[in-house]
N, C-alpha and C positions, 0 to 999 in steps of 0.2 A: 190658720187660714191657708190656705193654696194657693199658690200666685202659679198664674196661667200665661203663656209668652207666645203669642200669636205674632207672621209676618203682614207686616205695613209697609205703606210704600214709603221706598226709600231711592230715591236715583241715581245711580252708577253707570260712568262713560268710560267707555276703552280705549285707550289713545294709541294708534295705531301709524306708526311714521314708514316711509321709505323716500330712499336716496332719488331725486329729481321727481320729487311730486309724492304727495299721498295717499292710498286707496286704503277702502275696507270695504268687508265684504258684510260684514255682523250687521245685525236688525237688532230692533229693540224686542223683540219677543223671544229670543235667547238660543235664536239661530245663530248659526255662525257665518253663513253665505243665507248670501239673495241672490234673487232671479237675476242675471247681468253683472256685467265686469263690477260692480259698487258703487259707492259714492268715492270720488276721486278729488283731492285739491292740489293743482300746480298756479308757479314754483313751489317748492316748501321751503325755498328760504327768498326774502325779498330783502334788495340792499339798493341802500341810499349814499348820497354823496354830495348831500349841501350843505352849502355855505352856510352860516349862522343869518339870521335874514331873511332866507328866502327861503320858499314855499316850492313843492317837488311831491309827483303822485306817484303811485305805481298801482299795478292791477293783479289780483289774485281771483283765480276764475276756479269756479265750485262744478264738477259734473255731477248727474245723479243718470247714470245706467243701469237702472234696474228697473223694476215695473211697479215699483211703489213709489208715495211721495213721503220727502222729508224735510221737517223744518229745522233751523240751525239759528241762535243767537253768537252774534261775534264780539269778543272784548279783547282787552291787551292783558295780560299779565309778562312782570318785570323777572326776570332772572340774573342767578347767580351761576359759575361752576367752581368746582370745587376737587381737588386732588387730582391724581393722575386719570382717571376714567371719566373725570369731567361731568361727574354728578351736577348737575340740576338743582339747585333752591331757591327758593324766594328770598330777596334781600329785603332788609330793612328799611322802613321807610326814610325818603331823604335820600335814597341809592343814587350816588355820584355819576351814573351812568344809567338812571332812568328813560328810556327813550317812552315811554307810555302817556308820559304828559305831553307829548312835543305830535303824535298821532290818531289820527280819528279814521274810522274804517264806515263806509258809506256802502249799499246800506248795513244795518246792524242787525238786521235781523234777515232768514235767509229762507222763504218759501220754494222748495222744487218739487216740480211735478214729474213722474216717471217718465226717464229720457232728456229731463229742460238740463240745462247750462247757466250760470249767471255767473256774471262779473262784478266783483267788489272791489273799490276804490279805496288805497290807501293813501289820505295825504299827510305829508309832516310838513308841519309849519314850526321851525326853530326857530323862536327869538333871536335877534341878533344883541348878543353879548360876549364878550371874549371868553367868559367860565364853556360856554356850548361849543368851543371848538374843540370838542372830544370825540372819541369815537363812545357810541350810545347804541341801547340794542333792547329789546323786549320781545315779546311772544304774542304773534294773537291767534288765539284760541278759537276753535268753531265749535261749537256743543251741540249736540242734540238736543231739542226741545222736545218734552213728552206731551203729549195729552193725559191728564194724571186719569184715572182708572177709579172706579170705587172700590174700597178692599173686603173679600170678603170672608169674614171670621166664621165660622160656621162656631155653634155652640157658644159664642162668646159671652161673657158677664160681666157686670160692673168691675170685678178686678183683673176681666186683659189688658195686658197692655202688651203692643205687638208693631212690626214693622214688616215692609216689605222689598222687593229687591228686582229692578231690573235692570236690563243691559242696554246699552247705547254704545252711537259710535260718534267719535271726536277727533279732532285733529289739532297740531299746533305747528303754525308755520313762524320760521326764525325772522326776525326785521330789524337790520343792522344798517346801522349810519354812521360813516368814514367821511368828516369834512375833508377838504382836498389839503387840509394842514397835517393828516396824520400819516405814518407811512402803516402799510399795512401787510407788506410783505418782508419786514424783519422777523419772519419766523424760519430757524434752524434746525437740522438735528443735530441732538448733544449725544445720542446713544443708539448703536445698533449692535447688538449681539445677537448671537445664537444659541439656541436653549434645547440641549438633547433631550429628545422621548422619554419619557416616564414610563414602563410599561406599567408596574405597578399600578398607577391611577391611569390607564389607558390613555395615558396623551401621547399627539404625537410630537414631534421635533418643532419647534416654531422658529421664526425671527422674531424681536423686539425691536422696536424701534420706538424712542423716545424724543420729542422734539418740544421747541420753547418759542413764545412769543414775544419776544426781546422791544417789539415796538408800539406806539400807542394808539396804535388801530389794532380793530376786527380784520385777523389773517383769515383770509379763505382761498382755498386753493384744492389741486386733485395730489390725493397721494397713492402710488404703487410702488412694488418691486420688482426689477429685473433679477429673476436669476439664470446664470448659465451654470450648466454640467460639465465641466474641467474636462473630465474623460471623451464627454462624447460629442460636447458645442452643442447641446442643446438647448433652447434659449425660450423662457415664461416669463408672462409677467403673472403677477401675484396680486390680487385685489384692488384695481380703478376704483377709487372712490373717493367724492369728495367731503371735506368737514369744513368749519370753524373755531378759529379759538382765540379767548379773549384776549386783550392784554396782558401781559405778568402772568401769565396761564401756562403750563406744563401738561403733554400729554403722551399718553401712551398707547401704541398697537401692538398687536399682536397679530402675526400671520401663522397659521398653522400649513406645514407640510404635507399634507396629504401622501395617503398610498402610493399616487402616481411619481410622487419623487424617489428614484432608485438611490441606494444608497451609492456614496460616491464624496468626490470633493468639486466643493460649487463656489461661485462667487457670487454675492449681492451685490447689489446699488439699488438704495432706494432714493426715491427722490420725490421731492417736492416741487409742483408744478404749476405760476402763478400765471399762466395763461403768455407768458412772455419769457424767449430762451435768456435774455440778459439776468432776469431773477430764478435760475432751477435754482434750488436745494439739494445737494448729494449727499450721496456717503456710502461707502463700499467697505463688505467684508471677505474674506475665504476662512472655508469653515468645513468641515468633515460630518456630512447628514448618513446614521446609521438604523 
């Protein structure tokens, strides 16, 4: 007998981040851009800071600049990270640091019409117990919702069996809770070195920089690098950008040197920047970039 494998619908979202809010441009019909700047959500990351107790909202607002409409279902999923690049997983149920049961996002489901805006309501309501003065964190997630389609198998017989495949666009914004009992700016760096050009594998020179979360809050903060040009006092910075990281968490950057750096001898400082000069983070090297 012949077995036949026809496509069925199957639904597939592309999760698409950037640093201070998030946009895409992807349709579900397997475009890559729409008409207009996308569907955009800021902030992409929302942070809390109550007390075990009491009750605290925040608001996360959806644009839709394009000339189509989209609809969005919203949920929390809990996370993990993991090793130095700070993979992503799902933790096990029971996570010491579930903040998903503690948050409800109002409303849950998200109609826009080409051009509308709407704003969604997160509130956390923490029990008050002394186990919840942790720092706690989870994801909520924005999905594309489809209109399912009817599938159509052309020539098909009682033994196709078949799926199908479309694209969607999604988002997840970070939602991190620091009672005022945790400190959340003991993170350091423990490593900056310099890593010469590979020509071989076409890389260029970079910096590494390695740092640690030494305290029992959610660190969030901006991190760059000053470098100067020894020779000549020329003076860059290197990649403004901000992160997060958890607890007991270890993480690692990489800055690449680009063409525009003459070879020469330079000095780093990168630094960690927790919105306050009493809390920088430093660390300085000199280094020969060939």
């Amino acid at each position: 007998m012949k077995f036949k494998l026809t496509l069925l619908f199957l639904p597939m979202v592309l999760f698409i981040a950037m640093a201070n809010g998030q946009t895409s441009g992807a349709t579900n019909d397997g475009a890559t851009k729409s008409d207009g700047a996308g569907v955009a959500i800021s902030p992409s990351t929302v942070k809390f800071n109550a007390s075990p107790g009491s009750v605290m909202t925040r608001t996360v607002k959806i644009s839709n600049d394009t000339k189509r409409d989209y609809s969005f279902q919203l949920f929390f999923q809990d996370y993990q990270s993991e090793g130095l690049s700070g993979v992503e997983t799902i933790p096990q149920r029971g996570y010491r640091h579930s903040l998903s049961r503690y948050v409800v996002a109002s409303p849950s489901f998200v109609e826009l019409k080409a051009g509308q805006s709407k704003v969604v309501t997160i509130t956390l309501n923490v029990p008050f117990a002394d186990s919840n003065a942790i720092a706690m964190w989870t994801q909520l997630i924005i999905d594309q919702v489809f209109e399912r389609k009817p599938l159509e198998t052309p020539r098909a017989d009682k033994s196709t069996i078949g799926f199908g495949i479309t694209s969607g666009i999604g988002f997840g914004v970070k939602i991190l809770q620091n009672p005022p009992n945790v400190k959340s700016t003991n993170v350091e760096i423990t490593r900056l070195k310099y890593q010469p050009a590979d020509k071989s594998k076409k890389k260029n020179g970079s910096l590494q920089m390695r740092v640690r979360n030494s305290g029992d809050g959610v660190g969030y903060c901006l991190y760059y690098i000053e470098l100067t040009n020894l020779a000549t006092g020329r003076q860059s910075k290197v990649k403004v950008k901000q992160f997060s990281i958890l607890p007991g968490d270890e993480r690692e950057m990489s800055f690449d040197l680009t063409k525009d750096y003459i070879s020469g001898n330079y000095s780093a400082v990168a630094v960690l920047d927790f919105g306050d000069a009493e809390t920088l983070q430093t660390a300085e090297i000199e280094f020969r970039h060939e």
